[in-house]
C-alpha positions as CSV (number, residue, x, y, z in Angstrom):
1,X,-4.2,33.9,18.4
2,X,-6.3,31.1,18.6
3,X,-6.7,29.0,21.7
4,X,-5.9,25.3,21.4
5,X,-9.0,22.9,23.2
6,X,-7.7,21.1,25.8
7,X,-5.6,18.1,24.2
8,X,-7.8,15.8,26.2
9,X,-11.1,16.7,25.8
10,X,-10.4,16.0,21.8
11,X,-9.9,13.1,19.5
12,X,-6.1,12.3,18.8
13,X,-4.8,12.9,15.4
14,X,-1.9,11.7,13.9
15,X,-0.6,12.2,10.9
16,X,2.3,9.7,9.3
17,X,4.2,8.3,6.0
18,X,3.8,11.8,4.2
19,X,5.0,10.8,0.7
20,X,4.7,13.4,-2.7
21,X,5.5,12.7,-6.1
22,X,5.8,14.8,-9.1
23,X,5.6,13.3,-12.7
24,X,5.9,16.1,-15.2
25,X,5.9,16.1,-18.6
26,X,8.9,18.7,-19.1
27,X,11.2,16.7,-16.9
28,X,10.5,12.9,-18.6
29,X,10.9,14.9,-22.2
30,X,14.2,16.8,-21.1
31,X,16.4,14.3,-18.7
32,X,19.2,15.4,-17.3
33,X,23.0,14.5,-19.2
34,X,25.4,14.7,-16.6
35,X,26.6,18.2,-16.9
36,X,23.4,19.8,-17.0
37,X,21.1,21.2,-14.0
38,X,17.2,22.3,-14.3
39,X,16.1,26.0,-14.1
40,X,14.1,26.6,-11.7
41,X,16.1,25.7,-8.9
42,X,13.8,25.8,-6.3
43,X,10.3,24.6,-7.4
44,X,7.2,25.9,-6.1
45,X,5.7,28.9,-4.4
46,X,9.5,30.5,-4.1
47,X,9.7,33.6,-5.7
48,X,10.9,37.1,-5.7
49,X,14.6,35.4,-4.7
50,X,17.8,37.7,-3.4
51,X,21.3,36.3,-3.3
52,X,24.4,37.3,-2.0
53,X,27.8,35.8,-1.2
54,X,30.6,35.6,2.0
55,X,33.8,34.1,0.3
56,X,32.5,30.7,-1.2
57,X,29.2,30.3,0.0
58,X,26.0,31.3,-1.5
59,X,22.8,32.7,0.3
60,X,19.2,32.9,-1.5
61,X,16.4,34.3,0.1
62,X,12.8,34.6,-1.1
63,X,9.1,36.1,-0.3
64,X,6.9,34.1,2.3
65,X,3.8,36.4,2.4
66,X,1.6,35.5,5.7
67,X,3.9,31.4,6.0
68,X,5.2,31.0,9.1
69,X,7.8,30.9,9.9
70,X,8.8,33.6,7.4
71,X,12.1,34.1,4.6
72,X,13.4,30.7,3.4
73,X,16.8,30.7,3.2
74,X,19.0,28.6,1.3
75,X,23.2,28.0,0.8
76,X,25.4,26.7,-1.3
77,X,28.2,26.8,-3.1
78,X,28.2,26.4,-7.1
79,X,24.7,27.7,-7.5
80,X,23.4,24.1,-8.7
81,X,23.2,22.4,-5.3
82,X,21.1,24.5,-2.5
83,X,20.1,23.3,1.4
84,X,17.6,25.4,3.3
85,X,19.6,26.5,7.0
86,X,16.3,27.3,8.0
87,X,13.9,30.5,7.9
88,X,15.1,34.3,8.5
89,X,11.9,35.0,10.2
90,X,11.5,32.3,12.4
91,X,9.7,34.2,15.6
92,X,6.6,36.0,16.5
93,X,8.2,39.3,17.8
94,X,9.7,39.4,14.3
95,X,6.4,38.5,11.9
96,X,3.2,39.5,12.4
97,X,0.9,38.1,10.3
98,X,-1.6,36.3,12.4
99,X,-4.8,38.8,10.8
100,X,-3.3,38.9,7.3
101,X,-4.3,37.4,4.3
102,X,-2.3,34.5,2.6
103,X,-1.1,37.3,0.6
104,X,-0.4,40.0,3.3
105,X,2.9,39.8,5.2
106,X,6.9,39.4,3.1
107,X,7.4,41.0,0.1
108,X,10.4,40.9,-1.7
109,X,13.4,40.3,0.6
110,X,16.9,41.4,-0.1
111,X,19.9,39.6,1.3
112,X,22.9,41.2,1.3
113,X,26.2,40.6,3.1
114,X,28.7,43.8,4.2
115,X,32.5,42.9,4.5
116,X,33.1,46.1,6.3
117,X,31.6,44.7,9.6
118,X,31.2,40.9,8.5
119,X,27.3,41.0,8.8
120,X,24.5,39.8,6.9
121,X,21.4,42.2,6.1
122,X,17.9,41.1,5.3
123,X,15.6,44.0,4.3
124,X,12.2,43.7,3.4
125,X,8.9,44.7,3.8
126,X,6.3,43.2,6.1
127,X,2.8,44.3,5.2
128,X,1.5,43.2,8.5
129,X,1.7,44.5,12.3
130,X,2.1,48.0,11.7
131,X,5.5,47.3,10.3
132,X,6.1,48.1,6.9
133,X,10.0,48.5,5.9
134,X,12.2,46.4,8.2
135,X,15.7,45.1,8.5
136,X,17.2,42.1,10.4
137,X,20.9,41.4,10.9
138,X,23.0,38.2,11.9
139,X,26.8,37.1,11.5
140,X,25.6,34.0,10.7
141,X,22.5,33.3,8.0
142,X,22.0,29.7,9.9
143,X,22.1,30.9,13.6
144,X,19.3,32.8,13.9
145,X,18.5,36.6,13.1
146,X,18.4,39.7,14.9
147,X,15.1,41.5,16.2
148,X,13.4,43.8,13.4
149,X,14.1,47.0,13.5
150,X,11.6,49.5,11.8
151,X,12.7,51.7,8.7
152,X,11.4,54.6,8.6
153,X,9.8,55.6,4.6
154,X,7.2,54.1,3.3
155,X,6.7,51.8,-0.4
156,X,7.8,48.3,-0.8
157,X,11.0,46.4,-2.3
158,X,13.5,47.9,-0.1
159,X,16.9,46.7,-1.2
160,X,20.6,47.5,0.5
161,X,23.9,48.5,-1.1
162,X,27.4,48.3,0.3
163,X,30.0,51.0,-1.6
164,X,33.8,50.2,-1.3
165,X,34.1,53.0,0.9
166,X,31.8,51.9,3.2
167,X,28.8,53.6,3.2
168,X,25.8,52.1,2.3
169,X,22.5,53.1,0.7
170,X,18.8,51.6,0.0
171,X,16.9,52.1,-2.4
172,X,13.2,51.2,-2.8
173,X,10.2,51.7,-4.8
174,X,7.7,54.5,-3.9
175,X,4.9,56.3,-5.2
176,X,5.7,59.5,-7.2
177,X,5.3,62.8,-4.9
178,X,2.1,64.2,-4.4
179,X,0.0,65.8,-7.4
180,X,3.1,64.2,-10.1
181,X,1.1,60.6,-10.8
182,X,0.5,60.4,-14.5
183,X,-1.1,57.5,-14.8
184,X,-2.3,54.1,-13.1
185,X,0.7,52.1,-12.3
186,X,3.3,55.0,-11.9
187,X,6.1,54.8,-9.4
188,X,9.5,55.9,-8.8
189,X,12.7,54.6,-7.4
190,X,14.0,56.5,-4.6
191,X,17.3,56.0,-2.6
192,X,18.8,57.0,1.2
193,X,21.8,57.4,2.9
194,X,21.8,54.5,5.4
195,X,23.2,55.0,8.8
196,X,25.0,52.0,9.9
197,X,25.5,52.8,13.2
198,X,21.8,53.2,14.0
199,X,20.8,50.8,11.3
200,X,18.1,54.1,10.1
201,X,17.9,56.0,6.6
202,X,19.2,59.8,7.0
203,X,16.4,61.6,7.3
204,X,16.1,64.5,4.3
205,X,18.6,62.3,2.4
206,X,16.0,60.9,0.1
207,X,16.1,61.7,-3.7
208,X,14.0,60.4,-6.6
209,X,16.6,58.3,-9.1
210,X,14.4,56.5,-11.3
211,X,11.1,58.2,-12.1
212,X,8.2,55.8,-13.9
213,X,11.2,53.4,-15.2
214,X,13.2,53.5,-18.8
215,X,11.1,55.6,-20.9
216,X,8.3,57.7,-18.8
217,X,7.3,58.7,-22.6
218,X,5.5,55.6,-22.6
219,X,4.1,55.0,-19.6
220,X,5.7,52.0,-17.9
221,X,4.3,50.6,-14.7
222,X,5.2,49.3,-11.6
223,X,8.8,49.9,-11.9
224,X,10.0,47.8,-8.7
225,X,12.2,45.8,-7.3
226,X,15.2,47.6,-7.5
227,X,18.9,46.2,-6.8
228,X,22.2,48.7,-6.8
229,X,25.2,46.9,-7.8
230,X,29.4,48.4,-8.4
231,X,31.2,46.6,-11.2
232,X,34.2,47.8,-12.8
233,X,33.9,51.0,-11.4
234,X,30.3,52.3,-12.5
235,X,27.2,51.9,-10.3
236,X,24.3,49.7,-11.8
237,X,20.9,49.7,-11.1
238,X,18.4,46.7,-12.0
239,X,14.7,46.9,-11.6
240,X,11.7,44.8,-12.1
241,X,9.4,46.6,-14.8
242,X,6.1,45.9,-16.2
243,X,4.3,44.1,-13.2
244,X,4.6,40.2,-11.8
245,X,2.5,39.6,-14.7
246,X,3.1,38.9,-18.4
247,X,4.3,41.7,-19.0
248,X,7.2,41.4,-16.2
249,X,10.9,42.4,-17.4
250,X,14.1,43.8,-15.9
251,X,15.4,46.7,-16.8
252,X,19.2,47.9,-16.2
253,X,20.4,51.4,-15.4
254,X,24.3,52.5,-15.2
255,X,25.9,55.6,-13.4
256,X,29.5,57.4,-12.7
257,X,27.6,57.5,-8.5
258,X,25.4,55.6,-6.6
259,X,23.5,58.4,-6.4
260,X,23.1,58.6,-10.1
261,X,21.9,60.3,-12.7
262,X,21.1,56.5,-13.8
263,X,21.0,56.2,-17.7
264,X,19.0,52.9,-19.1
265,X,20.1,50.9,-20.9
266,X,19.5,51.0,-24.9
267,X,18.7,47.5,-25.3
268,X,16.6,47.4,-22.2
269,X,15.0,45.0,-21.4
270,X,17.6,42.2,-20.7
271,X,15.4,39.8,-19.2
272,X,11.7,39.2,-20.4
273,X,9.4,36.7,-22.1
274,X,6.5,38.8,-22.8
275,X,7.4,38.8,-26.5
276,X,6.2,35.1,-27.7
277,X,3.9,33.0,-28.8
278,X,1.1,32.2,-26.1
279,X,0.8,28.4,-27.1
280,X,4.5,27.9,-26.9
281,X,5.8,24.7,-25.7
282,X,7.2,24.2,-22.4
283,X,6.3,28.1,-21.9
284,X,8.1,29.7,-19.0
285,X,6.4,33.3,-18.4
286,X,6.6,36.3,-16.1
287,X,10.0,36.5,-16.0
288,X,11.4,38.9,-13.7
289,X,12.5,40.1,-10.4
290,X,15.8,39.4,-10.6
291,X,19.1,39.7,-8.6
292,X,23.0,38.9,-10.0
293,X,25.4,37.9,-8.4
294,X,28.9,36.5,-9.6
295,X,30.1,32.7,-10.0
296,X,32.4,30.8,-8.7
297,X,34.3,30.8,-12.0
298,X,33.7,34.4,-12.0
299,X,31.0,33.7,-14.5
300,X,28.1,36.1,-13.4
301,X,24.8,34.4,-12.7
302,X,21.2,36.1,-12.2
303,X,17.9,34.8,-9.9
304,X,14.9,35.8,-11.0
305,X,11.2,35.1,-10.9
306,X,9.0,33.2,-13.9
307,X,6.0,31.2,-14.0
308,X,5.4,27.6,-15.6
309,X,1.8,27.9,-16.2
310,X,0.0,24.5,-16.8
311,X,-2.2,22.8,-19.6
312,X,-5.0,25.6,-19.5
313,X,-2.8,28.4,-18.7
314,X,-3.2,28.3,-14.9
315,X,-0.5,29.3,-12.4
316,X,-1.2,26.5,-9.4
317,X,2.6,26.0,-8.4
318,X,2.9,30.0,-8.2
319,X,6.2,32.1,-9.1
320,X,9.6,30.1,-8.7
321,X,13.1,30.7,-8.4
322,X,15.0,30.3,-11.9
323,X,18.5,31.1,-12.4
324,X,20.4,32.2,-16.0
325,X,24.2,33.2,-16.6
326,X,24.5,36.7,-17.3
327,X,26.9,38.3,-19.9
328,X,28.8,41.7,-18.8
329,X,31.3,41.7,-21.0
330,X,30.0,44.7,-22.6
331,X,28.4,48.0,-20.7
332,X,25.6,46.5,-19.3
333,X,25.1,43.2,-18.2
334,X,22.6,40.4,-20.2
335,X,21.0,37.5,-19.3
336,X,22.1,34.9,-21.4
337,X,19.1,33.3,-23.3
338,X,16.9,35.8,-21.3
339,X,15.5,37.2,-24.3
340,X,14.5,33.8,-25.9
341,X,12.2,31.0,-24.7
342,X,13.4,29.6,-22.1
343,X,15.0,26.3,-21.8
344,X,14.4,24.3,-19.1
345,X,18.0,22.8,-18.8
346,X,21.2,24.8,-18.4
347,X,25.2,23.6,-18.5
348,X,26.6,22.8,-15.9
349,X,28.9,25.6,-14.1
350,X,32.2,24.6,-14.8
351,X,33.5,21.5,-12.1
352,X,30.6,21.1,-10.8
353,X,28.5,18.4,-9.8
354,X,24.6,17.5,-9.8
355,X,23.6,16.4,-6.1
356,X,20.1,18.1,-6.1
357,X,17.7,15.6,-3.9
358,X,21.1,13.8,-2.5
359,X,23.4,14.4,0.3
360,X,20.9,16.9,2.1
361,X,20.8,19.2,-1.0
362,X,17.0,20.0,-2.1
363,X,15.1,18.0,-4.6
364,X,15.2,19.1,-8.4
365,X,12.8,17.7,-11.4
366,X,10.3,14.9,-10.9
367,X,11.6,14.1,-7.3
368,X,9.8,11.8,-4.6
369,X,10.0,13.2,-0.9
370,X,8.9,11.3,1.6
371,X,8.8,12.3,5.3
372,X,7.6,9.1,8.3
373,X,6.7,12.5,10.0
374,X,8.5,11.2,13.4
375,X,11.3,13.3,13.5
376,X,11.1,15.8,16.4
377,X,12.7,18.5,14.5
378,X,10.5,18.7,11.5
379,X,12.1,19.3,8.0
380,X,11.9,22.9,7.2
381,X,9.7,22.7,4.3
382,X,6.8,22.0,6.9
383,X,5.6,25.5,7.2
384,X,2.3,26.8,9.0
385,X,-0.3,30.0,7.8
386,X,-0.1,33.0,10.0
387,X,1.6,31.4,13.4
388,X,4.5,28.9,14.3
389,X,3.8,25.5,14.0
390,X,5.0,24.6,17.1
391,X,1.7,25.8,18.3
392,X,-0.1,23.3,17.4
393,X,1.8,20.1,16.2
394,X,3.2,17.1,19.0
395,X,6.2,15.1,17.4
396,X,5.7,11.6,18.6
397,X,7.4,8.4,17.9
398,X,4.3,7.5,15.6
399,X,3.9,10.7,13.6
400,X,2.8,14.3,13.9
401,X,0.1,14.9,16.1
402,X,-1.5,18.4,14.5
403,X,-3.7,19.4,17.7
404,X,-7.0,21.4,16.0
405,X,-7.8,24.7,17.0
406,X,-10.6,26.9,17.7
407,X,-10.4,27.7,13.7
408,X,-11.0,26.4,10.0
409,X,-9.2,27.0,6.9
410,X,-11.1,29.7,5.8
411,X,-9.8,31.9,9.1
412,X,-8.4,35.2,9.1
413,X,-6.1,34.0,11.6
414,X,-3.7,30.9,12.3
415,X,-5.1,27.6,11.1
416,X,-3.3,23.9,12.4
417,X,-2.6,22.9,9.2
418,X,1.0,21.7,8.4
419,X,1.9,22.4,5.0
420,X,4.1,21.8,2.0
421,X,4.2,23.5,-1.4
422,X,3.0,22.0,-4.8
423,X,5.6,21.7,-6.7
424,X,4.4,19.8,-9.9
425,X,1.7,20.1,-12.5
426,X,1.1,16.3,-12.3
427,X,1.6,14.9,-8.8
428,X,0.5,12.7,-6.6
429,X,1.0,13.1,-2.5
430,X,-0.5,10.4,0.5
431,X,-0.5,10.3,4.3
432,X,-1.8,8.3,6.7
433,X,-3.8,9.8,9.5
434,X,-4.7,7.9,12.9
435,X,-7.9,9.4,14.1
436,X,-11.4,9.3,14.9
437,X,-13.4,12.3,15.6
438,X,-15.9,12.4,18.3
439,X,-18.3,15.4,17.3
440,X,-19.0,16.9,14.0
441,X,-17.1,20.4,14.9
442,X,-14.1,17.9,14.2
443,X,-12.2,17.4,10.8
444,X,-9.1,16.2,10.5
445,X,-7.5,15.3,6.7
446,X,-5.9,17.2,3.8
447,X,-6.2,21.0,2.1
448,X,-5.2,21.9,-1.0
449,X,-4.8,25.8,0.0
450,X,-4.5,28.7,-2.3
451,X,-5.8,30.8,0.1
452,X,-8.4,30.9,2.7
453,X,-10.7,32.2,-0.2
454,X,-9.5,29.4,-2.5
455,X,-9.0,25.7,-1.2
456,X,-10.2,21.9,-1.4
457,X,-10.7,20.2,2.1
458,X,-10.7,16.6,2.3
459,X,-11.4,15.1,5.3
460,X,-13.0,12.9,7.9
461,X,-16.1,14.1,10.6
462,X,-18.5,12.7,12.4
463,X,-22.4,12.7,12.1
464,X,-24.6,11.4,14.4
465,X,-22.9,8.7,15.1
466,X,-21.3,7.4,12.1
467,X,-18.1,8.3,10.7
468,X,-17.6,10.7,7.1
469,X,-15.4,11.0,4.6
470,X,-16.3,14.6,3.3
471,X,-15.2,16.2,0.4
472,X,-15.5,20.3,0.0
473,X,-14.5,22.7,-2.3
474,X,-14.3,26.8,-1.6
475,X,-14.1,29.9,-4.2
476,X,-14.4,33.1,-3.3
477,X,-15.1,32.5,0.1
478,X,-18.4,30.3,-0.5
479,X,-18.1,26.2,0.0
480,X,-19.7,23.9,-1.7
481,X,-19.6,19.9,-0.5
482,X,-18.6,17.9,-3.3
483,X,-19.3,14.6,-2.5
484,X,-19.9,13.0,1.0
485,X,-19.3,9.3,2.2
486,X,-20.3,7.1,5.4
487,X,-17.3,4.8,6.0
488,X,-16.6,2.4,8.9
489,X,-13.6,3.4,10.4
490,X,-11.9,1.0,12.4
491,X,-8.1,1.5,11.9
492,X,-6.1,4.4,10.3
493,X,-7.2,6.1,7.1
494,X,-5.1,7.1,4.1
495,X,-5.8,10.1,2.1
496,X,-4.5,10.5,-1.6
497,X,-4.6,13.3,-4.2
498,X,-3.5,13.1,-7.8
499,X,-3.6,15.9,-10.0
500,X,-3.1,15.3,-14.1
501,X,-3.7,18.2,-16.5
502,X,-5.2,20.3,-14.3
503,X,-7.5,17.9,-12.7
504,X,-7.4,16.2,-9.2
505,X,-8.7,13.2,-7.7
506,X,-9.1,12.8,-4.0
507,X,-9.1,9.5,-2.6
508,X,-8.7,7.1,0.3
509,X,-8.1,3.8,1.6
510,X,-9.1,1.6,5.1
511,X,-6.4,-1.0,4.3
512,X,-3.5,1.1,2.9
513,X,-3.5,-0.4,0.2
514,X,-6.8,0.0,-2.0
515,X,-8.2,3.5,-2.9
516,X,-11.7,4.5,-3.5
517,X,-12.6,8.2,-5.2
518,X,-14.8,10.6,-3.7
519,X,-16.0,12.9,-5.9
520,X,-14.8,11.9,-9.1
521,X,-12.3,14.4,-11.0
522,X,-12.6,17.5,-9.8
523,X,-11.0,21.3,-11.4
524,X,-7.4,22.7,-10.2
525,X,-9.1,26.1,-10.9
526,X,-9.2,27.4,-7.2
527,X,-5.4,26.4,-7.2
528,X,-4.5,28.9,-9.7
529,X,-3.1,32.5,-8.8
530,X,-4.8,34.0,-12.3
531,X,-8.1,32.8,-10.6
532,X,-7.4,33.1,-7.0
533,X,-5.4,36.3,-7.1
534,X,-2.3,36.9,-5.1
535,X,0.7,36.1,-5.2
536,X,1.6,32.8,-3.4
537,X,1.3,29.2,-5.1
538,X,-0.7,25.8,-3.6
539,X,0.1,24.4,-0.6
540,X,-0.5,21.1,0.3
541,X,-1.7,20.8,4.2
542,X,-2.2,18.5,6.8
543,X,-5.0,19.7,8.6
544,X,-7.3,19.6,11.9
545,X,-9.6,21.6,13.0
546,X,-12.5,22.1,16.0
547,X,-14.6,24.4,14.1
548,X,-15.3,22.7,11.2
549,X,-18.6,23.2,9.3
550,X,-18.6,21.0,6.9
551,X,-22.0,18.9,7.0
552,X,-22.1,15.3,5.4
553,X,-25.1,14.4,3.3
């Protein structure tokens, strides 16, 4: 990991009155009535979601990639109103993703909870560390998680399944055996006997039960994802199909075992919106990854995966966690509306109230957060890249101190950057930063991160001896500085970025009140996952560094 500089021999940085604010269009043309939620329920770079349930309360996991710490997890208990309990992953002995990517690390994670020993499972797979498949136990989703222990197959999207009898199975997506690929994109599904005791597959009890996914005949890809549900006595299985892409669906099997033979579905898929217009208003796409679970009315309900892509088709705010009620009144369940354009308002489960942003429940729609930063517990939607946080940040009664390391942004490795997710198209986020560097390998300001490939960096250095505002943008690895400014820095600084249709403005202030622009408007390009690649949305980071390289002009 990186070394930290001695705290003294560098400038001190704090950072202060962190405040975000999302203004988009969909919300202001679709308020809410009173018995009405928004879809998604958890905004942002929050996908690939798993639920589960212990008596009346609700738990919803989702991917983290190479964030630290690792696994979200949120409760609650009408499927409207959600609080995050903190992180499953939440120690370096159980992530390691301090080399990786911002796309290396959690995939997929399944939550599932087994009444026979009153214990929660989350299995997923870490590509990072040497791990690979992995599961982690705890009675309690809010006190903390077990050590990993190591599974031993290989693929990805492991998922775990609980029979009424008590055994218990995983299933997972693979590659087809050797010499039997037919084309780019084929997998299989394969299951395992799970041993509880020793928390290991059965070795030998592996068998293919889903090969290529509905209809081989034509050649669908990247059948993944898979979840294994009992419901009125037959044994369902619901995949991903298509690729998180648009042509993402899920696809539903049924059997008389858990072991199968699994027959599709005839009106498969029940869940897509691959088949409509591109220019479609208020276009939700990539629908997919899904996971049901049933109400509290015994109403069923899935999670899933989509995309709100913006003006010009880009993907900043990544894959997010929707939610739709599912019909199973007949053979196979449906998503309700799941077939159609999506709407971006649903009704209102039956007695139950909207509290989303209130009472300690998370924010929903065009919300404001702000955070004074002082808190020595920070909230848990402060997340770092590839290391804890705790690393690197000092909580003090005027704000976060972020101490820099030995790294920039564009590291391999773990970066002191505090960050929170973009959540809205058009936004507009501010925080105030005491701080003066002494040498030009200091920088302290804001990122807007899609990766260390793909990111903005606006922030303050030194030259000489004057002070900089420096503005710098980075695709595919090679920076460019935007715009540069000599400032006279006397007090703190505030830095501000707005982004409207796809464009952003940085800009700052010396009195707090009064912003100038550096750089004029400037593309959300970089932000967006269709040019980036990957699978993780923007972040929004509060950053330091004592290898920065960015030269003022």
């Amino acid at each position: 990991m990186a070394a930290l500089l001695s705290i003294s021999n560098l400038s001190a940085q704090t950072f202060s009155d962190f405040n975000y604010h999302g203004n988009d269009k969909i919300y202001n043309d679709n308020p809410l009535k009173p018995d009405e939620f928004y879809s998604p329920i958890l905004q942002g770079c929050y996908p690939d979601p798993s639920i589960t349930k212990k008596g009346d309360d609700y738990y919803l996991v989702n991917s983290s990639f190479s964030m630290f710490p690792g696994v979200p997890i949120f409760t609650s208990k009408d499927l409207v109103n959600w609080k995050q309990v903190g992180h499953v992953l939440d120690r370096p002995s159980q992530l390691k993703v301090e080399k990786g990517g911002v796309s290396h690390g959690i995939y997929a994670p399944d939550i599932k909870y087994n009444k026979h020993n009153d214990t929660f499972y989350m299995i997923t797979t870490q590509i990072a560390g040497g791990i690979g498949n992995m599961v982690v136990k705890t009675k309690d989703p809010a006190k903390g998680w077990s050590e990993v222990q190591k599974l031993n197959f290989d693929g990805i999207d492991p998922a775990i399944f609980f029979d009424d009898d008590g055994k218990a199975y995983i299933v997972h997506n693979d590659a087809p055996p050797q010499g039997t690929e037919q084309y780019q994109g084929h997998r299989v599904i394969k299951m395992w006997d799970y041993d509880l005791e020793k928390d290991q597959v059965v070795a030998g009890s592996d068998r293919i039960i889903v090969n290529g996914g509905v209809d081989l005949s034509q050649k669908p890809i990247w059948i993944e994802g898979p979840h294994l549900y009992k419901y009125k006595g037959k044994y369902y299985l619901m995949c991903a199909e298509g690729g998180t892409g648009g042509n993402h669906s899920e696809v539903i099997f049924m059997a008389d075992s858990p072991k199968g033979p699994f027959v599709p579905a005839k009106n498969n898929p029940i869940l897509t919106q691959r088949y409509f217009p591109r220019d479609r208003k208020e276009k939700v796409d990539w629908a997919g990854h899904a996971d049901l679970v049933e109400g509290p009315n015994g109403q069923w309900y899935g999670v899933f995966l989509a995309i709100r892509p913006n003006v010009n088709n880009r993907v900043t705010k990544g894959r997010e966690t929707f939610i739709l009620p599912v019909d199973w009144s007949g053979t196979y369940p449906v998503f309700q509306n799941g077939l159609v354009p999506m709407k971006p308002k649903l009704k209102m489960p039956q007695g139950v109230q909207n509290q989303t942003g209130q009472n300690g429940f998370f924010p929903n729609g065009n919300f404001k957060y702000n955070d004074k930063l002082t808190d020595k517990n920070l909230d848990f939607r402060w997340i770092a890249m590839r290391g804890p946080r705790e690393n690197f940040i000092t909580a003090t009664k005027n704000g976060v101190k972020v101490n820099p390391m030995e790294t920039n942004i564009k590291a391999l490795a773990p970066v002191s950057s505090l960050f929170h997710r973009l959540q809205h198209e058009d936004f507009e986020t501010s925080v105030t930063l005491d701080y003066k560097p002494k040498s030009e390998k200091e920088l302290a300001g804001i990122t807007l991160y899609q990766s260390e490939t793909f990111n903005y960096v606006f922030g303050i250095t030194k030259k000489d001896k004057d002070f900089y505002i420096v503005l710098e943008r980075t695709e595919k690895g090679q920076s460019k500085l935007i715009a540069s400014e000599k400032i006279s820095l006397s007090k703190t600084i505030k830095f501000q970025a707005t982004g409207e249709k796809d464009e952003i403005s940085f800009n700052y202030s010396l009195d707090g009140k009064n912003f100038k622009n550096l750089g004029g408007q400037v593309s959300g390009d970089i932000l967006s996952t269709d040019v980036a690649g990957g699978f993780t949305g923007s972040l929004i980071g509060l950053y330091s560094t004592s290898s920065n390289d960015i030269i003022p002009q």
